[in-house]
C-alpha positions as CSV (number, residue, x, y, z in Angstrom):
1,X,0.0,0.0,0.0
2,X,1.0,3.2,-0.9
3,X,2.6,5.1,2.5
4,X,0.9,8.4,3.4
5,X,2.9,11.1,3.9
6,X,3.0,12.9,7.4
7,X,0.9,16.0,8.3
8,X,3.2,18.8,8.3
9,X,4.3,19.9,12.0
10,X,4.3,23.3,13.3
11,X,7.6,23.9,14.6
12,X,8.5,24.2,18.3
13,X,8.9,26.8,20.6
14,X,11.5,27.0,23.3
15,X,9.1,29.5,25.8
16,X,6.5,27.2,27.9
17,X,3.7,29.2,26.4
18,X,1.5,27.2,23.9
19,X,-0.6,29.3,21.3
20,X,-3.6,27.9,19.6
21,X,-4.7,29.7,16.3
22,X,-8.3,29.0,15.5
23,X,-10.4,29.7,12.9
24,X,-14.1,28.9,11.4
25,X,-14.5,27.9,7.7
26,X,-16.3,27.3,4.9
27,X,-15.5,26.9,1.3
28,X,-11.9,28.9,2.1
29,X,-9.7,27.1,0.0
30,X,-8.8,29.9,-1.9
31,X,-7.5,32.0,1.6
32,X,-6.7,29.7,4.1
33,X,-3.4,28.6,2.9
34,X,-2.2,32.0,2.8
35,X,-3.4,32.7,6.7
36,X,-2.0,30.1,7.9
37,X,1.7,29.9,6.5
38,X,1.5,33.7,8.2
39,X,1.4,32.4,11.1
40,X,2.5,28.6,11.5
41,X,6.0,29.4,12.3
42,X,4.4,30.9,15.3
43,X,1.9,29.0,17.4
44,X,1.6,25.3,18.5
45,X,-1.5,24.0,17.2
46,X,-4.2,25.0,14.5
47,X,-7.9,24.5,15.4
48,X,-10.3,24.2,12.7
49,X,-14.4,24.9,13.2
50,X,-15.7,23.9,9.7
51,X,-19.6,24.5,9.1
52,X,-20.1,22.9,6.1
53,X,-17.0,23.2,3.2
54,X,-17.7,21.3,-0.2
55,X,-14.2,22.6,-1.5
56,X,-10.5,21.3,-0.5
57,X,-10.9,23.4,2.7
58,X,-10.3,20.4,5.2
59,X,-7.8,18.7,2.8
60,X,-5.9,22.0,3.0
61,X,-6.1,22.1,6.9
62,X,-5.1,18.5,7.5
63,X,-2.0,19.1,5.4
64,X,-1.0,21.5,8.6
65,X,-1.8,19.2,11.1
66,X,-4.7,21.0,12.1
67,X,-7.5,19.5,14.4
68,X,-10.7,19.5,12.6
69,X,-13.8,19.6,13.7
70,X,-17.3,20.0,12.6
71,X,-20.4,22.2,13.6
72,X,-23.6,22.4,11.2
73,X,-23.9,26.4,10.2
74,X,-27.7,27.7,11.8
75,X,-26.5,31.2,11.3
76,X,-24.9,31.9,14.4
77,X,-21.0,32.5,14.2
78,X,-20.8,32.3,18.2
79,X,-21.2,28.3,18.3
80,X,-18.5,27.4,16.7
81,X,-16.1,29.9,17.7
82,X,-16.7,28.8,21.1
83,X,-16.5,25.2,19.8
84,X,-12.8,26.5,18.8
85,X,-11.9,27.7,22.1
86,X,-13.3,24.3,23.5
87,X,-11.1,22.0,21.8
88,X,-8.0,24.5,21.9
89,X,-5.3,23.3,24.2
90,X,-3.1,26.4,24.5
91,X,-2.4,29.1,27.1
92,X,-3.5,32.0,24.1
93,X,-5.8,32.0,21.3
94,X,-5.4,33.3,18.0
95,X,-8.3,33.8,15.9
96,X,-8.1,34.8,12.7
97,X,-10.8,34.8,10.2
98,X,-9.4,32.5,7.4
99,X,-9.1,35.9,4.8
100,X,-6.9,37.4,7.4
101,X,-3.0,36.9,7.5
102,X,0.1,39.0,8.7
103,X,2.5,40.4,6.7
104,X,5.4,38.8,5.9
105,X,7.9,41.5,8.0
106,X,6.0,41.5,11.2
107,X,4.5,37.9,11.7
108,X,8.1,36.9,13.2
109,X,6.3,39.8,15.6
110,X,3.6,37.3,16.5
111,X,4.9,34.7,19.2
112,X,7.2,37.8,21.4
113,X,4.2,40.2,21.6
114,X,2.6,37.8,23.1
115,X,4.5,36.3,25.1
116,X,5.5,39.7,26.3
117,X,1.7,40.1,27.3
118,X,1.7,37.3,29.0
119,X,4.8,38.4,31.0
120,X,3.1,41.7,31.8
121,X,-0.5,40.0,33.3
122,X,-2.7,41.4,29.9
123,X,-5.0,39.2,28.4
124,X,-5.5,40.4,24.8
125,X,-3.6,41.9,22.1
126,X,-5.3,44.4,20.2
127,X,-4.1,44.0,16.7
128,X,-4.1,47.1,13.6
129,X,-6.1,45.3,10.8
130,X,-6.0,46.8,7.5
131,X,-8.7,46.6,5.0
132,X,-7.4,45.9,1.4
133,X,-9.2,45.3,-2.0
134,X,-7.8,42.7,-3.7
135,X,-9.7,43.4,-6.8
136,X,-8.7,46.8,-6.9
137,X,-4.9,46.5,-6.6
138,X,-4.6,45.5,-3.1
139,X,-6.1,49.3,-2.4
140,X,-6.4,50.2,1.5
141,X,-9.6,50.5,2.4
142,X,-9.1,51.2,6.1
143,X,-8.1,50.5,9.4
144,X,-8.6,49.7,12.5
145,X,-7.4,47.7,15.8
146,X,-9.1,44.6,16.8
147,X,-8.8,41.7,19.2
148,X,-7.2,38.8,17.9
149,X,-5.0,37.2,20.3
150,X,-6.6,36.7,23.8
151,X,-5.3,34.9,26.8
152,X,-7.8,31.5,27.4
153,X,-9.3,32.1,30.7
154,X,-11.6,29.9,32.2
155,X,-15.1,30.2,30.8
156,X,-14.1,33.2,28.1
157,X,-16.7,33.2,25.4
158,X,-18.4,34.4,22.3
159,X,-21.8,36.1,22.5
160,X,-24.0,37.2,19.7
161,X,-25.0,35.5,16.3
162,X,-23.0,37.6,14.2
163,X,-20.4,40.8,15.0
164,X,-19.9,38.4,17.7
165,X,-18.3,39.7,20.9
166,X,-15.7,38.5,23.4
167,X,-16.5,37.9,26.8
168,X,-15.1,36.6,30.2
169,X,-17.0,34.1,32.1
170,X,-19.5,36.6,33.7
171,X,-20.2,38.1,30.2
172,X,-18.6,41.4,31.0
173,X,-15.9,42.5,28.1
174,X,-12.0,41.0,28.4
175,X,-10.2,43.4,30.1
176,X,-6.6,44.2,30.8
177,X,-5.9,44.7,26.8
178,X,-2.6,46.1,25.0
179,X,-1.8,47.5,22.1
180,X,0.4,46.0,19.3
181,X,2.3,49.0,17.5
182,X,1.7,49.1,13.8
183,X,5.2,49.1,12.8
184,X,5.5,45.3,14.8
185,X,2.3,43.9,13.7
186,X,0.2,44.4,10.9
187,X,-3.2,42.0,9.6
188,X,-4.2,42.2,6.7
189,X,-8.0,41.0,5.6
190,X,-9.4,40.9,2.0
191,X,-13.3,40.1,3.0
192,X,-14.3,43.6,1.8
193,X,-13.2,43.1,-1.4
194,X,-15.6,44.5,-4.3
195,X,-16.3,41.1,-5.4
196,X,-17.7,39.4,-2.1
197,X,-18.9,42.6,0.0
198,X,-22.8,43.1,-1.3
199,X,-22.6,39.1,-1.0
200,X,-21.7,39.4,2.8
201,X,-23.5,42.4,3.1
202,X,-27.0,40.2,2.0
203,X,-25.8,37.8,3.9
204,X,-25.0,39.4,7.6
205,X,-28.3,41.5,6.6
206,X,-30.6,38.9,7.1
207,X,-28.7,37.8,10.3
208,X,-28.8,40.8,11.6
209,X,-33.1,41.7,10.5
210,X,-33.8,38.1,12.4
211,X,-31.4,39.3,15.5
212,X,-33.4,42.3,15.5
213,X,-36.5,40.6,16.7
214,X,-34.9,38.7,19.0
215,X,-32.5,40.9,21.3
216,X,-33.0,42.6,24.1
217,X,-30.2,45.0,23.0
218,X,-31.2,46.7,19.5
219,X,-28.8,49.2,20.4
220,X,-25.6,47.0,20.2
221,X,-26.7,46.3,16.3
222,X,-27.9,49.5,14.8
223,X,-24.5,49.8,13.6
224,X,-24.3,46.8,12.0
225,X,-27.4,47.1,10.0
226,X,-26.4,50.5,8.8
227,X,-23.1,49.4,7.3
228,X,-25.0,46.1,5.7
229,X,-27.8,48.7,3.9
230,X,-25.0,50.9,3.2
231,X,-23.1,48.3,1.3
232,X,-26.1,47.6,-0.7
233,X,-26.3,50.9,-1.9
234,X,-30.0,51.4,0.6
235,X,-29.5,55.4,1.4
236,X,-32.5,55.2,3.3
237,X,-32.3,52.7,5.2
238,X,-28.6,53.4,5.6
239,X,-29.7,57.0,7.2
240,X,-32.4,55.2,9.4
241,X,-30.5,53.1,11.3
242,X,-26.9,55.2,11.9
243,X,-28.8,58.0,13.4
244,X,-30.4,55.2,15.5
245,X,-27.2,54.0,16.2
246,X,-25.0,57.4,17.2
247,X,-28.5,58.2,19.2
248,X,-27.2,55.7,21.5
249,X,-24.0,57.9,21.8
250,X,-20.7,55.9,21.3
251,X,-20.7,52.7,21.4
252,X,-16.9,50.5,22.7
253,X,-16.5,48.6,19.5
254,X,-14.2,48.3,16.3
255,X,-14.9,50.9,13.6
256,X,-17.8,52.4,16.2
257,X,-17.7,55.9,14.1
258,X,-19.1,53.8,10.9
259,X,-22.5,55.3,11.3
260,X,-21.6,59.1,11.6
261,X,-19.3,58.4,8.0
262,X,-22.3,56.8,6.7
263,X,-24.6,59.5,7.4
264,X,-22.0,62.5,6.3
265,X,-21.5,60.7,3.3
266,X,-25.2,60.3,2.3
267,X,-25.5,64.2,3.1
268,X,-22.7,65.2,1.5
269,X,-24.6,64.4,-1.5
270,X,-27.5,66.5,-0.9
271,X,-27.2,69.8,-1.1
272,X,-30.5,70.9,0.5
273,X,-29.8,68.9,3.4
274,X,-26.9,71.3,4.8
275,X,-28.0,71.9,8.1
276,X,-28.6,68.0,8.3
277,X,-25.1,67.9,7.6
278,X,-23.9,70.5,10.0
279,X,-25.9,69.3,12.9
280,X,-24.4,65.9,12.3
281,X,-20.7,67.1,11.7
282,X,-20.8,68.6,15.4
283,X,-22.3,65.1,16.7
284,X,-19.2,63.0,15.0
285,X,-16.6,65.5,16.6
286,X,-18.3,65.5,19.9
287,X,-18.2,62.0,19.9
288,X,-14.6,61.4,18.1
289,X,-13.2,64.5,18.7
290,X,-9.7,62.1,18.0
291,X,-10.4,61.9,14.4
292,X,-9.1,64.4,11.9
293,X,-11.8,63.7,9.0
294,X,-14.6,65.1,11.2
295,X,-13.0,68.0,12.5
296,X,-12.0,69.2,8.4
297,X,-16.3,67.9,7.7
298,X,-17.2,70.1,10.4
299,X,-14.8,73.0,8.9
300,X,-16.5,72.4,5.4
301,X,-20.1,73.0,7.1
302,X,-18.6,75.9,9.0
303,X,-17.4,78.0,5.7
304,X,-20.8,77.2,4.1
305,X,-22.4,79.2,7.1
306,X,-19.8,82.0,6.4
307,X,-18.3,81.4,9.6
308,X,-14.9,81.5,8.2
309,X,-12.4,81.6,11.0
310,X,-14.6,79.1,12.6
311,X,-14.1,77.2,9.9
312,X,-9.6,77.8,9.3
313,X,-9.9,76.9,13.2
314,X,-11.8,73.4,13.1
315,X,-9.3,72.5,9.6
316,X,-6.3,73.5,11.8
317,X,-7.3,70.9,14.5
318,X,-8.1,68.2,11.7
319,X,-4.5,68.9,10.4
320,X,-2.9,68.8,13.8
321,X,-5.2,65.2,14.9
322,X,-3.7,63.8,11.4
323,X,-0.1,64.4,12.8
324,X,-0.4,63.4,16.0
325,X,-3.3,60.2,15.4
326,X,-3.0,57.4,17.6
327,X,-6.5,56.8,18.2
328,X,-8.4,53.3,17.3
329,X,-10.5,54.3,15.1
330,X,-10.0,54.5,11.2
331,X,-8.3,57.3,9.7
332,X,-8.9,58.1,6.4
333,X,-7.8,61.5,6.1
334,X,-4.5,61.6,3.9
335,X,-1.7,63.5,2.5
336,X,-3.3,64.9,-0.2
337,X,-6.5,65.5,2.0
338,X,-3.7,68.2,4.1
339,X,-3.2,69.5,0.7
340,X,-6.8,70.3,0.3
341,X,-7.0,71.5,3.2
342,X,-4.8,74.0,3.1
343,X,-5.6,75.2,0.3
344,X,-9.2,75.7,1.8
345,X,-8.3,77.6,4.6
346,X,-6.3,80.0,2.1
347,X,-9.1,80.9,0.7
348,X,-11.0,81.5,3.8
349,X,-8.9,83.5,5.3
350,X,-9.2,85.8,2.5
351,X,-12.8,85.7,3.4
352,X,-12.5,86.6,6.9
């Protein structure tokens, strides 16, 4: 009989610290390759949730040793994350989504950060995650910091049937969390690529509608639903649910400032709808007063009113928050955005 060749093993580590990455698939044979040789060099075992591939998926998995197991999908991505963390053996969880992987320069990054963290009593590792379009050139889309490597405490959880959130065993948030800078770790995730977004956005929609009738916290998905009508190109309902959303003031969760984008955007378009705009503007710098786009929307509002130095003041704070940014939240003001600006407060001055 023909002899079968060995699953691949992950290589070892001389620290006592064991790191499981986990992850939840389905159908990912064309990304989970490419997450995983990210990050095999640096954890102990791989943990596999499948809900249903018909694709080489598994085969792909087993050929990294991974443990497999299986969990029907009933449109809940809690159960078989926590399925994950169940059959992990290791002191620290990594979980990636399977269209996630490090770059190449800071994965070596991966295994000391936390390591470190353990050493210093935290008991997450917020990560920066950047958004890229992989039909459109690798473009950056955003980014963000998000929790993907958390110590495994006893009875640590997922809650929630999709945007799932971390807990500790008396369902409060993890606590004791730590930054990795972006210069030593960097994630990079191709899920919002043009080609599959309106797809997951139809998809996490309907999730989301049935979630609706169900919770006892609407609050904690307004959000959500916003971004999912947004991505379909559903102004209306878009605008409905972010101003139910920021109505609920800001909410402790990735990309949190989505809905006051999506609403400026939409408004941006209208021209009758400028004191919509400006009334809006001043809620998103209330509530992110960190981030430099809304103090330069703000600005724009400002000069419309004729309030001109107003205005050269609120775009002088939106350049200086550019500078200086280290918040959590997406930045998506640029260099040539400080160009623009510039030249806009040149003209207002004149004005003044």
């Amino acid at each position: 009989m023909r002899k079968l060749k060995p699953s691949k093993k992950l290589k070892s580590n001389k620290d006592s610290l064991k790191i499981s990455a986990c992850y939840i698939t389905k159908n990912e044979e064309k990304n989970l390759k490419r997450s995983i040789e990210s990050i095999k060099s640096q954890v102990d075992e791989i943990v596999i949730v499948d809900t249903g591939s018909t694709d080489n998926t598994i085969e792909i998995a087993k050929s990294y040793g991974a443990k497999i197991l299986s969990s029907p999908w009933n449109n809940d991505f809690s159960t078989p994350r926590n399925l994950a963390i169940e059959n992990a053996t290791g002191n620290w969880i990594l979980f990636l989504d399977a269209d996630e992987f490090f770059a190449a320069e800071t994965a070596k990054n991966l295994r000391p950060l936390i390591v470190k963290a353990d050493k210093q009593n935290n008991n997450g590792i917020l990560v920066n995650l950047v958004n890229i379009d992989i039909d459109d050139g690798n473009k950056v889309l955003d980014t963000t910091f998000i929790l993907r490597a958390y110590r495994k405490l006893k009875g640590i959880h997922y809650i929630g049937r999709i945007h799932e959130g971390l807990c500790m065993a008396n369902n409060s948030p993890l606590d004791k969390l730590v930054f990795a800078a972006k210069n030593m770790l960097t994630l990079y995730h191709t899920g919002y690529s043009a080609a599959v977004n309106k797809n997951k956005a139809r998809r996490n929609l309907e999730m989301l509608l049935n979630e609706l009738k169900l919770t006892d916290h609407p609050e904690q998905i307004y959000g959500y639903i916003a971004q999912c009508y947004n991505g379909l190109n559903d102004r209306v309902n878009a605008e409905k649910y972010a101003i139910l959303d920021i109505n609920g003031g800001r909410r402790e969760t990735t990309f949190a400032s989505s809905s006051y984008r999506i609403l400026l955007r939409i408004l941006s378009e209208s021209p009758n709808r400028m004191e919509d705009r400006f009334k809006f503007s001043k809620g998103a710098v209330r509530d992110f007063p960190e981030t430099p786009e809304f103090h330069a929307e703000l600005a724009e509002c400002l000069a419309a009113h004729k309030q001109y130095a107003e205005a050269v003041n609120e775009m002088e704070i939106a350049i200086k928050s550019y500078e200086t940014y280290d918040g959590i939240e997406p930045m998506l003001f640029s260099s040539e955005m400080i160009s623009i600006a510039k030249e806009r407060m040149a003209i207002w001055k004149k004005l003044i």
